[in-house]
Residue frames relative to the residue before (quaternion, step in Angstrom):
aa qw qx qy qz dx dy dz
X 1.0000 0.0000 0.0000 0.0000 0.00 0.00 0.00
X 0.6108 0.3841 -0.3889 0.5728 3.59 -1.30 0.55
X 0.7286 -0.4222 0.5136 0.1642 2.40 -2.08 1.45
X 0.4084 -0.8151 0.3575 0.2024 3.18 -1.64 1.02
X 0.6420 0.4796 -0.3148 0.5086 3.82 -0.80 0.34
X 0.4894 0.8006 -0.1976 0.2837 3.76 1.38 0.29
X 0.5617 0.6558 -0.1988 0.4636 2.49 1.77 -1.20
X 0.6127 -0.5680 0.3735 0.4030 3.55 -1.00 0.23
X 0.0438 -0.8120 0.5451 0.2040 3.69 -0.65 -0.40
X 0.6743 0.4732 -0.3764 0.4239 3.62 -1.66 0.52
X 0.3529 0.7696 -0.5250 0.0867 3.50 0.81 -0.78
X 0.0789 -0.7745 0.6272 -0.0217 3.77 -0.90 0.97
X 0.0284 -0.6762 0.7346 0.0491 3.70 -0.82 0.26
X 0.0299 -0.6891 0.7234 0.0303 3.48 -1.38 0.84
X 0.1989 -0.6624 0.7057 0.1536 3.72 -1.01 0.40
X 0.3769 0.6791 -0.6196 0.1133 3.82 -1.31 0.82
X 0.7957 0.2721 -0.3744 0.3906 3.20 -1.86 0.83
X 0.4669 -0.7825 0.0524 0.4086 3.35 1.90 0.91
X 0.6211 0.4303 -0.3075 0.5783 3.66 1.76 0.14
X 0.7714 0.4267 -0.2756 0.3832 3.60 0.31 -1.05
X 0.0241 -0.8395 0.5297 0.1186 3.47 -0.95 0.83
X 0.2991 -0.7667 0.5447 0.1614 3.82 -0.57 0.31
X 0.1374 0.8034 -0.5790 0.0209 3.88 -0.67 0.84
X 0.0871 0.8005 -0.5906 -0.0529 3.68 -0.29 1.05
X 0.1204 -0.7252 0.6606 0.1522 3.85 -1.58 -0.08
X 0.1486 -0.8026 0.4645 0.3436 3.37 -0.87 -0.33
X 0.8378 -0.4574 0.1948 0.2259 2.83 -1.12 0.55
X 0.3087 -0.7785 0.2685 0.4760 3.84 0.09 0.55
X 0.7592 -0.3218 0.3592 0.4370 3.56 -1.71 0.14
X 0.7908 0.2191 -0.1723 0.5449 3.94 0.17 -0.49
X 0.1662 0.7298 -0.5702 0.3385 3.57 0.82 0.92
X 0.1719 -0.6946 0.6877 0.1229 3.45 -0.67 1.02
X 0.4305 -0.7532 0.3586 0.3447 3.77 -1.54 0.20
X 0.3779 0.5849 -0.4896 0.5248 3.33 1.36 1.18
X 0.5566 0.6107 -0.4793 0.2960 3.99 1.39 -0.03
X 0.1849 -0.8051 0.5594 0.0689 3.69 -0.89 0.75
X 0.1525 -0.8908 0.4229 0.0664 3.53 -0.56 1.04
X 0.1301 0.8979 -0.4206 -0.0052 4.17 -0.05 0.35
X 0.5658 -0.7321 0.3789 -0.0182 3.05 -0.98 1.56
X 0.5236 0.6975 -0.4883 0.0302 3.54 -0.69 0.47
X 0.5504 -0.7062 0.4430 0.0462 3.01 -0.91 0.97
X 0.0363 0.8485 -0.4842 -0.2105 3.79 -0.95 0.22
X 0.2959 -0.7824 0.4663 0.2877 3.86 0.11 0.83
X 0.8999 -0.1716 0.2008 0.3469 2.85 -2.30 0.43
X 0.8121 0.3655 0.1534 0.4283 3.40 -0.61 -0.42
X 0.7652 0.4086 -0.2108 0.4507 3.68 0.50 -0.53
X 0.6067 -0.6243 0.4426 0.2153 3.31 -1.30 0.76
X 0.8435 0.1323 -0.0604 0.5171 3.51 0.38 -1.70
X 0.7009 -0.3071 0.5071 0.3965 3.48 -1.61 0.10
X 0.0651 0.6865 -0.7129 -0.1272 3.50 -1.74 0.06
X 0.4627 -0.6852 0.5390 0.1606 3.24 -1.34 0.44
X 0.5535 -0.6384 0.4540 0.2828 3.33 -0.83 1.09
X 0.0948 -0.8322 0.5445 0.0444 3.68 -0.55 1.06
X 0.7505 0.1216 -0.1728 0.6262 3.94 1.18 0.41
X 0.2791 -0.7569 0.5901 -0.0327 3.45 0.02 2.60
X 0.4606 -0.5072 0.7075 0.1734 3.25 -1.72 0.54
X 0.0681 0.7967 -0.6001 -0.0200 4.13 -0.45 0.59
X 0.3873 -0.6477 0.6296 0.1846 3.45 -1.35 1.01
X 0.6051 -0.5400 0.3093 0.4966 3.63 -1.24 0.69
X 0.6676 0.4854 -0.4574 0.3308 4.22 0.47 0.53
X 0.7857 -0.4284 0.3378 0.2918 3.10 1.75 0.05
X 0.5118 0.5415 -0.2135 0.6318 3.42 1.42 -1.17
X 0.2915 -0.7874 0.5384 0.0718 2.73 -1.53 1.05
X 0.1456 -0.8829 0.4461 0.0165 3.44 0.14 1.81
X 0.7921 0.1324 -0.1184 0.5840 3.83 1.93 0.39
X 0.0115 -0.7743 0.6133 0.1554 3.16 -1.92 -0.49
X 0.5464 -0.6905 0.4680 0.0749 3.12 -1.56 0.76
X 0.1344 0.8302 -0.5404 0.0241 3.83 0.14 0.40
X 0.2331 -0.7532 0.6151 -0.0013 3.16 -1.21 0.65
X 0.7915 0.1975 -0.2566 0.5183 3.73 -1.24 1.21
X 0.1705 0.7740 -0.5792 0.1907 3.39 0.96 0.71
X 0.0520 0.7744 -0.6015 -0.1891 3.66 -1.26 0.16
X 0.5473 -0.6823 0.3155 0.3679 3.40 -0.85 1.32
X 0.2550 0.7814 -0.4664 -0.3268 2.89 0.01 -1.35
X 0.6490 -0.4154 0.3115 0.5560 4.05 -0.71 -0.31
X 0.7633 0.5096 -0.2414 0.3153 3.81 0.74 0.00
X 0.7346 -0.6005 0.1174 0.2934 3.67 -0.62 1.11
X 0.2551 -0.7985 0.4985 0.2210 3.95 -0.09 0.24
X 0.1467 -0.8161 0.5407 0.1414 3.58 -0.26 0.64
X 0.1413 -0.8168 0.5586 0.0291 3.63 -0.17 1.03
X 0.2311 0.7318 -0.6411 0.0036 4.09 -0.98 0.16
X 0.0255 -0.7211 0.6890 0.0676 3.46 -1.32 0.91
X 0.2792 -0.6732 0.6826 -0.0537 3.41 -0.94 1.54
X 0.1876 0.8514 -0.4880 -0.0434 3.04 -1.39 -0.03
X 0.3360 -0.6882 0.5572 0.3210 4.65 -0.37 -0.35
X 0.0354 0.6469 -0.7604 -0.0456 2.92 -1.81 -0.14
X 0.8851 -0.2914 -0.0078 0.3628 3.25 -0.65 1.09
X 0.7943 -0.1774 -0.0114 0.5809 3.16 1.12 1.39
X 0.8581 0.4031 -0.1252 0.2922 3.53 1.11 -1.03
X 0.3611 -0.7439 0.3000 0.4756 3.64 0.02 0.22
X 0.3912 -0.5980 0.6313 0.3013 2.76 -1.69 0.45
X 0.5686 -0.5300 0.5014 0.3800 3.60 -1.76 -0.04
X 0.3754 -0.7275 0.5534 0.1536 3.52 -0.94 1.33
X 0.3235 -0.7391 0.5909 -0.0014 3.38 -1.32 0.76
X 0.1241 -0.8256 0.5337 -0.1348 3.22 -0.50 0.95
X 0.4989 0.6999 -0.5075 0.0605 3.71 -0.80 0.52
X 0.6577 -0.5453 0.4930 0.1642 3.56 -1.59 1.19
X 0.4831 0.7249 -0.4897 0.0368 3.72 -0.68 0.85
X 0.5366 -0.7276 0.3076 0.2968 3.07 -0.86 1.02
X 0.3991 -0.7808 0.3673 0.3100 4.14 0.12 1.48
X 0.5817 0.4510 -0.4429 0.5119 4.08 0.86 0.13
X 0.4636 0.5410 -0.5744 0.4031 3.73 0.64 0.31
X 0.7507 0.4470 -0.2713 0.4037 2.98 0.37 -1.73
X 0.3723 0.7220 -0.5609 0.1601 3.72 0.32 -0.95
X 0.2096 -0.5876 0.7423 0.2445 3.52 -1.31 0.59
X 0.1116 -0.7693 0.5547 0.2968 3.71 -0.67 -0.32
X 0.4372 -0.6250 0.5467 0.3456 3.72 -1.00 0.70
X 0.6613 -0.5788 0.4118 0.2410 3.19 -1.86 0.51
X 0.5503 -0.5280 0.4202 0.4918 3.64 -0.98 0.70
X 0.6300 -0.5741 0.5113 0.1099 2.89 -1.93 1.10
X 0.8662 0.2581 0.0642 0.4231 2.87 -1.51 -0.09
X 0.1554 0.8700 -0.4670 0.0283 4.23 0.38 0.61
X 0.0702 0.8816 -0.4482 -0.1304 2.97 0.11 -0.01
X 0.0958 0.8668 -0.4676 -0.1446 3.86 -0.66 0.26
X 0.2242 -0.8404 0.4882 0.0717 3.60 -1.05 0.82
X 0.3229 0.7312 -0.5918 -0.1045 3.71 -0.32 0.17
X 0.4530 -0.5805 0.6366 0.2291 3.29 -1.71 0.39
X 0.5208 -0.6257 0.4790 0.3285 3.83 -0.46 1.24
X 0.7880 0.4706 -0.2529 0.3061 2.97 0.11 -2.06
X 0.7507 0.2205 -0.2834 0.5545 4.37 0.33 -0.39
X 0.3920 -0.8115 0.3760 0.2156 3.68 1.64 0.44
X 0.6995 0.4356 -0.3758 0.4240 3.69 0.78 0.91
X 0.3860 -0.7760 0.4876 0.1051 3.51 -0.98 0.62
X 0.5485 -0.6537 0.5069 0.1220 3.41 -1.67 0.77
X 0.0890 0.8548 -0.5055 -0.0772 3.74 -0.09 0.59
X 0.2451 -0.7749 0.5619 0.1540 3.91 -0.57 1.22
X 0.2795 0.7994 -0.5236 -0.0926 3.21 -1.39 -0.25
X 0.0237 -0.8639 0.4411 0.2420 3.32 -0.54 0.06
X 0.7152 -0.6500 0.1072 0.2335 3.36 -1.08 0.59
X 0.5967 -0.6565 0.1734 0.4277 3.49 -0.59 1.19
X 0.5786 -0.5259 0.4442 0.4373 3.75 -1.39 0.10
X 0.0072 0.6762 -0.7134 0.1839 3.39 -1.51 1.06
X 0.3750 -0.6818 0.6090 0.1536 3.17 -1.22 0.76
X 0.7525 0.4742 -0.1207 0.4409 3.78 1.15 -0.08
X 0.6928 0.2869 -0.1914 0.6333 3.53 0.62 -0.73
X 0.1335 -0.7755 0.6171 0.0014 3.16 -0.56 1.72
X 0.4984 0.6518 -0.3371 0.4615 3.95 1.26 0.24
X 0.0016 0.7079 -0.6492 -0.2782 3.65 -0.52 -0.07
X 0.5698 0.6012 -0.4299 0.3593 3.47 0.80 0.49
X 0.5179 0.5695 -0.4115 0.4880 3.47 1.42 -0.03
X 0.7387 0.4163 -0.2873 0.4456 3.53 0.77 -0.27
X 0.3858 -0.6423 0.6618 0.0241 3.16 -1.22 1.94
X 0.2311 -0.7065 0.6689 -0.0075 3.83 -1.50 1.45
X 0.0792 -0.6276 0.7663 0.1127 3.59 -1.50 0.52
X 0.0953 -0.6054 0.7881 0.0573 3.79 -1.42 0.84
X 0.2341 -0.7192 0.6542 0.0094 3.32 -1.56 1.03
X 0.0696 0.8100 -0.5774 -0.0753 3.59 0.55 0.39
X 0.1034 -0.7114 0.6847 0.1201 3.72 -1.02 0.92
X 0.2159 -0.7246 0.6043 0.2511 3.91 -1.10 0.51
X 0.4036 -0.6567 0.6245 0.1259 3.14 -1.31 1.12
C-alpha cells in the first residue's frame, strides 16, 4: 500500500562493540517535509515487533534512523520494517530480513602485546581475540599483521 517511490531507501544496519546496533535510510526522493518515518524491528528469537525508541532526525525532523542497544546476535534472521505517513497518506512500507553477524563490525584484538629480542632481531606478537557475541571459536577468525620498519 502507498503511493509509489515512498518508501524509504538505502537502509543500512551496522552491529558494533558487540551490543549496540545503528540502522539509518534515507528518506525517499518525493518525501514531503510533513513525511514521518518509524522503525521496528523483530529479533532472533522473538515473537512481537518493537519500535525504535531513540530516532536519528535530519534537520526536518524525519526520522532517517536509530540506535539500539543490548542487541544479541545470535545465528538467526532479524526482520526489520520502517513504515510510515505524511499528511494523512500512506507511505510504502519497507521491509527487509538480515542476518545480525553479517553486519557485525568486530573490535580489535585485545590485549597486544609485542616482544622482540635485538640480539636474533625478531619479535613475538600476542593477542587475543576480539569481543563478539557469536563466534564461540577463536579459530574462526582469520588475522593480517602489517609490520612497517622504522
Amino acid at each position: 500500500a502507498g503511493m509509489d517511490g515512498t518508501a524509504i531507501e538505502n537502509f543500512v544496519c551496522v552491529l558494533f562493540n558487540v551490543s549496540f546496533m545503528n540502522c539509518t535510510w534515507h528518506v525517499s526522493r518525493t518525501a514531503s517535509g510533513d513525511t514521518q518515518y518509524f522503525l521496528y524491528w523483530k529479533a532472533p528469537g522473538k515473537e512481537d515487533f518493537t519500535g525504535c525508541q531513540n530516532y536519528i532526525k535530519d534537520d526536518c525532523g524525519r526520522h532517517t534512523g536509530c540506535t539500539f542497544q543490548n542487541v544479541t546476535i545470535g545465528s538467526k534472521t532479524a526482520h526489520f520494517l520502517v513504515n510510515g505517513s505524511r499528511s494523512g497518506q500512506k507511505i510504502q512500507s519497507y521491509q527487509e530480513k538480515i542476518m545480525l553477524y553479517q553486519i557485525e563490525k568486530l573490535t580489535p584484538p585485545l590485549n597486544v602485546t609485542v616482544n622482540c629480542a635485538e640480539a636474533s632481531h625478531s619479535c613475538e606478537i600476542r593477542w587475543q581475540p576480539p569481543r563478539t557475541s557469536h563466534v564461540e571459536k577463536p579459530s574462526c577468525f582469520k588475522y593480517e599483521i602489517d609490520i612497517e620498519k622504522q
